[in-house]
N, CA, C and O atoms as a Tinker XYZ file with bonds, in Angstrom:
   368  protein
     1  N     23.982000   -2.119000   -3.552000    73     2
     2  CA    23.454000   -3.340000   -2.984000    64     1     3
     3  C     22.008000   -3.137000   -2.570000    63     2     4     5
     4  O     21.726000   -2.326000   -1.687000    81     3
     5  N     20.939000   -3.975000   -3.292000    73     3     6
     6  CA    19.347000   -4.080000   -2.814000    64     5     7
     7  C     19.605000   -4.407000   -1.497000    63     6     8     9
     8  O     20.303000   -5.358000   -1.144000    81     7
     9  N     18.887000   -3.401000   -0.560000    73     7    10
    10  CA    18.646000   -3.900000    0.924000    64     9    11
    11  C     16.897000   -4.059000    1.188000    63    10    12    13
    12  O     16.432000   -4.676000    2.147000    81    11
    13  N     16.238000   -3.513000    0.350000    73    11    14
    14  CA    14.812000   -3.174000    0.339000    64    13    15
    15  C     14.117000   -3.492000   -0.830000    63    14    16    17
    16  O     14.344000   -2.829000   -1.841000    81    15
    17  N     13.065000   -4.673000   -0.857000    73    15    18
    18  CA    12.246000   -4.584000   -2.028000    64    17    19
    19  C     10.533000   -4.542000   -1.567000    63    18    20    21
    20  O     10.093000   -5.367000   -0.766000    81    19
    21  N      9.830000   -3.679000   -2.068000    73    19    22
    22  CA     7.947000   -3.359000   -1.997000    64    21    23
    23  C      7.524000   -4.066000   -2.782000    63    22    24    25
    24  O      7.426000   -3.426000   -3.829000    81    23
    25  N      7.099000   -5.353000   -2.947000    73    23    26
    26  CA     6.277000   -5.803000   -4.425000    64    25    27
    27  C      5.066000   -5.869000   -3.887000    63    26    28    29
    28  O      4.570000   -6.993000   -3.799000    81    27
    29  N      4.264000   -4.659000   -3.379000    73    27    30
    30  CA     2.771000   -4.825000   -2.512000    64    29    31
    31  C      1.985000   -4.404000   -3.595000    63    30    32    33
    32  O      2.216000   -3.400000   -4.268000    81    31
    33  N      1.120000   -5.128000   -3.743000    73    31    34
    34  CA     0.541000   -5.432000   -4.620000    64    33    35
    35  C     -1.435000   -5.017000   -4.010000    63    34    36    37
    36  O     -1.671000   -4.385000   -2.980000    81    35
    37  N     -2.637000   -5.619000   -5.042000    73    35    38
    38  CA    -3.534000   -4.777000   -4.523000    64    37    39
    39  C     -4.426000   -5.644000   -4.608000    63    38    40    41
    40  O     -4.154000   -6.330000   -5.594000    81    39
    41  N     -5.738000   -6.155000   -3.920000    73    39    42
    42  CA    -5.979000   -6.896000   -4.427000    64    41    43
    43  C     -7.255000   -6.704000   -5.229000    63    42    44    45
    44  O     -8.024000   -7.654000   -5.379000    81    43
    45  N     -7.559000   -5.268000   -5.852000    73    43    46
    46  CA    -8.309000   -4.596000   -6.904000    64    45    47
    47  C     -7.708000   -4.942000   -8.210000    63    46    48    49
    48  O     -8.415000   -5.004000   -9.215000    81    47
    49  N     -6.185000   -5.214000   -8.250000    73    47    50
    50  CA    -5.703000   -5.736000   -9.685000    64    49    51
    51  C     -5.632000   -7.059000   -9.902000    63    50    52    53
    52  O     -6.385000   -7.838000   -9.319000    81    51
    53  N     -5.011000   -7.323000  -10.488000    73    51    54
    54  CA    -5.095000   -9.153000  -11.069000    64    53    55
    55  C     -3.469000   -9.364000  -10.682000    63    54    56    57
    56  O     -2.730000   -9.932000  -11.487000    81    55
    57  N     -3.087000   -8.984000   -9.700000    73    55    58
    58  CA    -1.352000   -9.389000   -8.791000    64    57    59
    59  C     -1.553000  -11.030000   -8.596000    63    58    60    61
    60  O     -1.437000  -11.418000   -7.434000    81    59
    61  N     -1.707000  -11.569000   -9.137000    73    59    62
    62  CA    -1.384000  -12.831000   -8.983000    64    61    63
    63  C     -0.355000  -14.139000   -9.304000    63    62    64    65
    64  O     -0.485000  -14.656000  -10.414000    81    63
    65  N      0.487000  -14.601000   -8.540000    73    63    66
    66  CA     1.164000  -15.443000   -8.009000    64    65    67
    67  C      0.865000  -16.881000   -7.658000    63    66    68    69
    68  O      0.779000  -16.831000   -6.431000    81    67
    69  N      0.703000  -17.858000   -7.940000    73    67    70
    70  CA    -0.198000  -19.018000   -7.492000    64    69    71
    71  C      1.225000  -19.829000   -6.647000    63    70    72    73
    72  O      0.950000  -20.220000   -5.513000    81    71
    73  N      2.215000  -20.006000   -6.973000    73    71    74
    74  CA     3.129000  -20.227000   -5.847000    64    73    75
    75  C      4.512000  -18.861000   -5.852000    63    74    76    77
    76  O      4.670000  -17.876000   -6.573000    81    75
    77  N      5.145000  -19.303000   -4.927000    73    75    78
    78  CA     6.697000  -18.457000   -4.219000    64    77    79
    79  C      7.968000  -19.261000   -4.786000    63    78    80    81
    80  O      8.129000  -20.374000   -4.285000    81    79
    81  N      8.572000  -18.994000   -5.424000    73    79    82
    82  CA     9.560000  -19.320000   -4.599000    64    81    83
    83  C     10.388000  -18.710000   -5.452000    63    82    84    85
    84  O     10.226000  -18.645000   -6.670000    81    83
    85  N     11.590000  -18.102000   -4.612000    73    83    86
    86  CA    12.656000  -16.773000   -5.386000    64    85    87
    87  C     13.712000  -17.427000   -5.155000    63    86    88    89
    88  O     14.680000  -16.746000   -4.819000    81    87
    89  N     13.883000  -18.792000   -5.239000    73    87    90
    90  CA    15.987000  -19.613000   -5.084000    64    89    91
    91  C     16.208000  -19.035000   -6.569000    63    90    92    93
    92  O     16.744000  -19.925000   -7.230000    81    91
    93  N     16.041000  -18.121000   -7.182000    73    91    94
    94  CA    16.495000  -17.891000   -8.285000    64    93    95
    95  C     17.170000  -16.700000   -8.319000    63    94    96    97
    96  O     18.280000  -16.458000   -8.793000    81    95
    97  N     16.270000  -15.875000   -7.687000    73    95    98
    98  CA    16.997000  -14.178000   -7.071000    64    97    99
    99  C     18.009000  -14.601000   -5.809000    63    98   100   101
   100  O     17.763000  -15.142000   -4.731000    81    99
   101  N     19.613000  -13.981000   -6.580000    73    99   102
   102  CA    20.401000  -13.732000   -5.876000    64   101   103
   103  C     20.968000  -12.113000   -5.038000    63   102   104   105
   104  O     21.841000  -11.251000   -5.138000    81   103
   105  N     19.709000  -12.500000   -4.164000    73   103   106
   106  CA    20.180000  -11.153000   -3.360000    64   105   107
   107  C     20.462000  -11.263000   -2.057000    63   106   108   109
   108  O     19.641000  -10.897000   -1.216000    81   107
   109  N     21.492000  -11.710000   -1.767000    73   107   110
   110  CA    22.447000  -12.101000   -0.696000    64   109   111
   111  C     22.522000  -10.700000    0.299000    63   110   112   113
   112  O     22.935000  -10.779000    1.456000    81   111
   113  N     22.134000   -9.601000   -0.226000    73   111   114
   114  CA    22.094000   -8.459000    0.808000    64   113   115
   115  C     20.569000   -8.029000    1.175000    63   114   116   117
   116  O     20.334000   -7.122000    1.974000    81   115
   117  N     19.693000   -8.674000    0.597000    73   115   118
   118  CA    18.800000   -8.149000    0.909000    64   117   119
   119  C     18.116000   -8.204000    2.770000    63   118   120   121
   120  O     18.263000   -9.026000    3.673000    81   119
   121  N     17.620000   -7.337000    2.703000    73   119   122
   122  CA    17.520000   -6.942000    4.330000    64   121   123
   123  C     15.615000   -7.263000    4.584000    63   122   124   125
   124  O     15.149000   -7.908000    5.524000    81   123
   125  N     14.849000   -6.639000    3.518000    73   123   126
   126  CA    13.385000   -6.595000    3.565000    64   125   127
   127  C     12.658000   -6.823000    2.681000    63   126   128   129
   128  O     13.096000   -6.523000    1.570000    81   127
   129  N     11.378000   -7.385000    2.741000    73   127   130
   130  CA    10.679000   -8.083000    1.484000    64   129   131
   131  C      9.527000   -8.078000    1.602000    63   130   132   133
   132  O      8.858000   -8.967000    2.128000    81   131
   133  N      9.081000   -6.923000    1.056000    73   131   134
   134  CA     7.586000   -6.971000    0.882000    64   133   135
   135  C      6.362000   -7.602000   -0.008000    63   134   136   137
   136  O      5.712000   -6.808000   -0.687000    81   135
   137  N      6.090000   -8.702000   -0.032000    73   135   138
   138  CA     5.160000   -9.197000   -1.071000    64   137   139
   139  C      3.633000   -9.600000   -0.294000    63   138   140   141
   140  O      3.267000  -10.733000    0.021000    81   139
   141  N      2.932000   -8.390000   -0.112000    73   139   142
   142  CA     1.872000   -8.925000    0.258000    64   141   143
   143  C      0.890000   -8.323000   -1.061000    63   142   144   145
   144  O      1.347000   -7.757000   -2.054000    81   143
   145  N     -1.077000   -8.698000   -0.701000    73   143   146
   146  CA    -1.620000   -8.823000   -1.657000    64   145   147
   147  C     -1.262000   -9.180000   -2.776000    63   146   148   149
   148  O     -1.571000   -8.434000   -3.705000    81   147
   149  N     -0.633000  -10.206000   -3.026000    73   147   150
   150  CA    -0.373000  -11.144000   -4.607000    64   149   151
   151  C     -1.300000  -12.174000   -4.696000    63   150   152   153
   152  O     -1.064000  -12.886000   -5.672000    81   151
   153  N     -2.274000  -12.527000   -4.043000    73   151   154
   154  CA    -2.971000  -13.946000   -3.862000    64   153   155
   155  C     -2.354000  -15.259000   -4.024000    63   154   156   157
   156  O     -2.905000  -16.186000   -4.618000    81   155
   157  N     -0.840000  -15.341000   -3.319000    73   155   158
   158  CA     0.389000  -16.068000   -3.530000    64   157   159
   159  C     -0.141000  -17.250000   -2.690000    63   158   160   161
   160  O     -0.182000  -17.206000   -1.461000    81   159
   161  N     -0.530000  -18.268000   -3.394000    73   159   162
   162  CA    -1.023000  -19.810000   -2.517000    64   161   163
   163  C     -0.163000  -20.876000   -1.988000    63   162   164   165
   164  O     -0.599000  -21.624000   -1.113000    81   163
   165  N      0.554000  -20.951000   -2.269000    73   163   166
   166  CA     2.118000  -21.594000   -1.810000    64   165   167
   167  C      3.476000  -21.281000   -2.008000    63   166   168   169
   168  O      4.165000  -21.273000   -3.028000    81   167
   169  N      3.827000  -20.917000   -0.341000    73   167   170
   170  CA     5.633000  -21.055000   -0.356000    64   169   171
   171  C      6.049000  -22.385000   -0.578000    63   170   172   173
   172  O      5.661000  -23.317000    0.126000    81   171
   173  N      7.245000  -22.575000   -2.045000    73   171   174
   174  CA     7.638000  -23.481000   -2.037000    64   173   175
   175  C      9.001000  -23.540000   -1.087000    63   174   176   177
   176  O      9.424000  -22.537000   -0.512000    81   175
   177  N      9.637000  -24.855000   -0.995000    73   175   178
   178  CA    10.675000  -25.384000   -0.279000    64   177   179
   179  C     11.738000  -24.713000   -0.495000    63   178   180   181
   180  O     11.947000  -24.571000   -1.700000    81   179
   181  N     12.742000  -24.089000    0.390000    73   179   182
   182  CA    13.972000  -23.058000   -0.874000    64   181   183
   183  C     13.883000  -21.890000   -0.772000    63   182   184   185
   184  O     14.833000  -21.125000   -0.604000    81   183
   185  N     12.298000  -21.481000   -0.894000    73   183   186
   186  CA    11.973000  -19.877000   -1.375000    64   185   187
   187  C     13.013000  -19.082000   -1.332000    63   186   188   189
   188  O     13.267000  -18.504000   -2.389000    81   187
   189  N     13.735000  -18.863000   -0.376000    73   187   190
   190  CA    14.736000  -17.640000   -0.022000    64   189   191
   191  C     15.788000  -18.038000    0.647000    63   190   192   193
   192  O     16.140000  -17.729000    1.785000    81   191
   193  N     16.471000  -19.032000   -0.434000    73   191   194
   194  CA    17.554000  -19.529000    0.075000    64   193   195
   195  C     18.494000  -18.657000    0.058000    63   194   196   197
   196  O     19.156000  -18.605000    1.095000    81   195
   197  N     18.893000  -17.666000   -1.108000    73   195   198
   198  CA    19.625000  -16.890000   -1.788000    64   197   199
   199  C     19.533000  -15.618000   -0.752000    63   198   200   201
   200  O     20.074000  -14.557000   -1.067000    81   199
   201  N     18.902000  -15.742000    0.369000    73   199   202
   202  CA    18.621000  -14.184000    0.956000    64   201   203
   203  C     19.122000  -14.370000    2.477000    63   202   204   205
   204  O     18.256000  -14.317000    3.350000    81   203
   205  N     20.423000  -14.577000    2.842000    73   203   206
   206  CA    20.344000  -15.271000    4.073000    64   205   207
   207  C     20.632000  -13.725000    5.016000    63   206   208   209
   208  O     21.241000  -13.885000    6.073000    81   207
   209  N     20.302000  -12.588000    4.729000    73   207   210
   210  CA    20.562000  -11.358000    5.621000    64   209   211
   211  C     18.902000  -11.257000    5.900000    63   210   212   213
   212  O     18.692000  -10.565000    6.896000    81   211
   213  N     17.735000  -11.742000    5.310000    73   211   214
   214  CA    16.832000  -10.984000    5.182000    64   213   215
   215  C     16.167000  -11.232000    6.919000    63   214   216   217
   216  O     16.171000  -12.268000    7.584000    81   215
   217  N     15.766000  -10.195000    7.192000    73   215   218
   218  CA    15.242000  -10.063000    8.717000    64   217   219
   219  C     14.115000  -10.017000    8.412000    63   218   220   221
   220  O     13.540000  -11.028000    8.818000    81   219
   221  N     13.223000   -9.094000    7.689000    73   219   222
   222  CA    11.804000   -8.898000    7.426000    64   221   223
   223  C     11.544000   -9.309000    6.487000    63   222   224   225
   224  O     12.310000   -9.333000    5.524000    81   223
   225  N     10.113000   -9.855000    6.498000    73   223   226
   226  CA     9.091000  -10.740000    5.453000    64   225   227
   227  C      7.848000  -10.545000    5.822000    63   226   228   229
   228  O      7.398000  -11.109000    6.820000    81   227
   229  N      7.101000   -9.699000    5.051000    73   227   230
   230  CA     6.044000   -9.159000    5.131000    64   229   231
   231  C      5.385000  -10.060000    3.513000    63   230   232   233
   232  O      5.469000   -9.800000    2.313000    81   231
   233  N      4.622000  -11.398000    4.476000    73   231   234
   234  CA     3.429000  -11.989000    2.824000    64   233   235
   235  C      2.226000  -11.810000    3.415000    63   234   236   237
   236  O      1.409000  -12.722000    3.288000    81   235
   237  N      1.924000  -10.838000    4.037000    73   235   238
   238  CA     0.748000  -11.056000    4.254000    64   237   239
   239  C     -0.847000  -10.360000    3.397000    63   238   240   241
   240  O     -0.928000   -9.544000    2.479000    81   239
   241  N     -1.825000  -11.012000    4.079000    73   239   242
   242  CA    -2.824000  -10.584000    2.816000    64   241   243
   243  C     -2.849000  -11.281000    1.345000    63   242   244   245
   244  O     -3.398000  -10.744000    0.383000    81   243
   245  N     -2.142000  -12.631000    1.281000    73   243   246
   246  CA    -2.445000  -13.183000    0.492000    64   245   247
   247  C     -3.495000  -14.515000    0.564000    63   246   248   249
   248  O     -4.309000  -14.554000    1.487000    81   247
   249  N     -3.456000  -15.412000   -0.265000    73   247   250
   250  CA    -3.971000  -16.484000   -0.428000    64   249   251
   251  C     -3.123000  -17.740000    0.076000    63   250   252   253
   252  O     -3.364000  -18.894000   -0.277000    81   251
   253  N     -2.246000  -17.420000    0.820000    73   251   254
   254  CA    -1.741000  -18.824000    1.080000    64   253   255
   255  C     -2.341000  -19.828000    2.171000    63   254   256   257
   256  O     -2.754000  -19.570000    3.301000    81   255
   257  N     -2.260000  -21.158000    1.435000    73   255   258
   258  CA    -2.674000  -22.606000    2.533000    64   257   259
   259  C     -1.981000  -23.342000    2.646000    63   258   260   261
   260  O     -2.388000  -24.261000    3.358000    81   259
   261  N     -0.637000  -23.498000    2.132000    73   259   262
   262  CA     0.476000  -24.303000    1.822000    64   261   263
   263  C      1.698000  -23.521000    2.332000    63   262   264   265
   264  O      1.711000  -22.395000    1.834000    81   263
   265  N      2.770000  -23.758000    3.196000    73   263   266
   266  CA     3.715000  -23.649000    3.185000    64   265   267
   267  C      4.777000  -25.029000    3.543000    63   266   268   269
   268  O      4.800000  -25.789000    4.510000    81   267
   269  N      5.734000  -24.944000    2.120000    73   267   270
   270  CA     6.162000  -26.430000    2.357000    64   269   271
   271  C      7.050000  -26.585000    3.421000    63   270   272   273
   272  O      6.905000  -25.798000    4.356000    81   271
   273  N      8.014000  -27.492000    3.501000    73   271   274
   274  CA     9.004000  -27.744000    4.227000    64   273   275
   275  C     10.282000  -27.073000    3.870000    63   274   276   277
   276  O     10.592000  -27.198000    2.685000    81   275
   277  N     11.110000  -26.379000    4.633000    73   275   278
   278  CA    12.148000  -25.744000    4.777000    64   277   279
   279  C     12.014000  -24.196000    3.705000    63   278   280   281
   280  O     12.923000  -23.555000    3.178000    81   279
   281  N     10.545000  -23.970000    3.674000    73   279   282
   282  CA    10.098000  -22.591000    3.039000    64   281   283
   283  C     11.072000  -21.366000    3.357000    63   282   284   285
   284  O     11.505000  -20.582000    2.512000    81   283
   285  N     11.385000  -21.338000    4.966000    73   283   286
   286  CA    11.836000  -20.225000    5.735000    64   285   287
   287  C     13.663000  -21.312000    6.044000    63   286   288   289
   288  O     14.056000  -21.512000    7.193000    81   287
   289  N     14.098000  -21.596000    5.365000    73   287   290
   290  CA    15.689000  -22.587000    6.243000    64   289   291
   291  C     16.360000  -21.865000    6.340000    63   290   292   293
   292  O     17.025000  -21.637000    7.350000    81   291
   293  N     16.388000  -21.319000    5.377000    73   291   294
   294  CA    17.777000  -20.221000    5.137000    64   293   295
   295  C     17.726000  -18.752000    5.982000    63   294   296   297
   296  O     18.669000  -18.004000    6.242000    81   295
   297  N     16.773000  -18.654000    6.204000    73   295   298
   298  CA    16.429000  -17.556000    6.722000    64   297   299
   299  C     16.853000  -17.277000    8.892000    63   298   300   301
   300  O     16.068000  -17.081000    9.820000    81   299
   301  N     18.443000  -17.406000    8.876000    73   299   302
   302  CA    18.297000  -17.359000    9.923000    64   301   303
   303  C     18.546000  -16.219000   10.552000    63   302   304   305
   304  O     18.858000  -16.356000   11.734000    81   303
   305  N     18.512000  -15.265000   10.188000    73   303   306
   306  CA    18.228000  -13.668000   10.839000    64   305   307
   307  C     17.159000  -13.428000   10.785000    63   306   308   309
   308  O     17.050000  -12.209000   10.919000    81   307
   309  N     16.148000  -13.921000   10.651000    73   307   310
   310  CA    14.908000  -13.326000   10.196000    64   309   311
   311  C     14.445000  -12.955000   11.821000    63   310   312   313
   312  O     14.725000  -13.691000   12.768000    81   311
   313  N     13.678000  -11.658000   11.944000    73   311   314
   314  CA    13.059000  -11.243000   13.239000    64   313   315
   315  C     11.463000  -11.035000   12.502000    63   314   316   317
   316  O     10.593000  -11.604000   13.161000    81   315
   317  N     11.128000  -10.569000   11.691000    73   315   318
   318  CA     9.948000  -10.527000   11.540000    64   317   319
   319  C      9.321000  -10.845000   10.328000    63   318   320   321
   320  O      9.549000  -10.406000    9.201000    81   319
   321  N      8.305000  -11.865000   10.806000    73   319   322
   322  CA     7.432000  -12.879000    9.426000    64   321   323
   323  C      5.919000  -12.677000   10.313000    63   322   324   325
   324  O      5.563000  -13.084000   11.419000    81   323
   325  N      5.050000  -11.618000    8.963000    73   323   326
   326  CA     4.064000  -11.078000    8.922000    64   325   327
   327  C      3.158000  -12.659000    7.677000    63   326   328   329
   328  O      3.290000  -12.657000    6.453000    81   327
   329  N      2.574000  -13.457000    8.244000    73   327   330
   330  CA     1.463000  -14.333000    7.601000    64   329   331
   331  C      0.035000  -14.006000    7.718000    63   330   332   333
   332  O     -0.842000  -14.698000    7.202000    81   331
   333  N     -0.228000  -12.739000    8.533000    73   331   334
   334  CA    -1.689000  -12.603000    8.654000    64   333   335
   335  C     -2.229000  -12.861000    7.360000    63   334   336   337
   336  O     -1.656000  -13.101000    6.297000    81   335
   337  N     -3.811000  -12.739000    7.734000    73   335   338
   338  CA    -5.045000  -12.652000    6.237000    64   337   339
   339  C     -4.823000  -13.838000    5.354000    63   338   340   341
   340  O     -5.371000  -13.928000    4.255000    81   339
   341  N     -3.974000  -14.799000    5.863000    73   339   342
   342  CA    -4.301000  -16.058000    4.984000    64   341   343
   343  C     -5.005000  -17.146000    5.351000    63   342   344   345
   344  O     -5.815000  -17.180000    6.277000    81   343
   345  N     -4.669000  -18.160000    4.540000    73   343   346
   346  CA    -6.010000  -19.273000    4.746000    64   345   347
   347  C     -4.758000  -20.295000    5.249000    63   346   348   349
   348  O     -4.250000  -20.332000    4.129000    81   347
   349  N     -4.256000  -20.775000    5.701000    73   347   350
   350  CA    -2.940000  -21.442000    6.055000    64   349   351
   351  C     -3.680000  -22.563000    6.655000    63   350   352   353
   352  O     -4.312000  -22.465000    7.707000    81   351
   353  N     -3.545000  -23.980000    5.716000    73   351   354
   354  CA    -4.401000  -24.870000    6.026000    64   353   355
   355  C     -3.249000  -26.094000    6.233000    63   354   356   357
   356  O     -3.551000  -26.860000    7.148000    81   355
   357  N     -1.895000  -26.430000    5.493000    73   355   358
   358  CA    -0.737000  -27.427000    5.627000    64   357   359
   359  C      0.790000  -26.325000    5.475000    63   358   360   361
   360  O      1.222000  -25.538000    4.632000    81   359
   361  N      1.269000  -26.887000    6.953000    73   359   362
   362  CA     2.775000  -26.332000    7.201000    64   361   363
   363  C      3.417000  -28.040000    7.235000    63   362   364   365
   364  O      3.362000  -28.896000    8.118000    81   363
   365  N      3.997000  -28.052000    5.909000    73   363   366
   366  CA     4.730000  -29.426000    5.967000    64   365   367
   367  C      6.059000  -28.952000    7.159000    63   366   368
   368  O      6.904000  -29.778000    7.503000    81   367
């Protein structure tokens, strides 16, 4: 069972992401989620529906200004959400 994923990325390479959203990955155990430096510009609605253990969320250091509505719903264990270094301009 995935409890841990690193997708840290750099922002010397071309890691780019222009939106989020993982309702597609079913990882119902996952515990931690690292996706920072991707230049990821919007969490869509959903993102991590499929992840309802996950406590940590580390996006920071990207490009985001958008996070939609119910981005984080599912997420009700979550203790720590790292958003530094972005441009976060609309939280529907």
């Amino acid at each position: 069972n995935l409890v841990r994923i690193n997708l840290s990325g750099s922002e010397r390479y071309d890691n780019f992401i222009e939106k989020l959203n993982l309702s597609e990955w079913n990882l119902i155990n996952l515990e931690e989620l690292n996706i920072n430096e991707y230049k990821i510009e919007r969490i869509e609605k959903n993102s991590f529906q499929k992840m309802p253990k996950l406590n940590k969320l580390n996006l920071s250091s990207n490009r985001i200004v958008e996070i939609e509505t119910n981005a984080f719903q599912h997420l009700s264990l979550l203790e720590y959400l790292n958003l530094s270094k972005s441009n976060i301009n609309i939280i529907n």
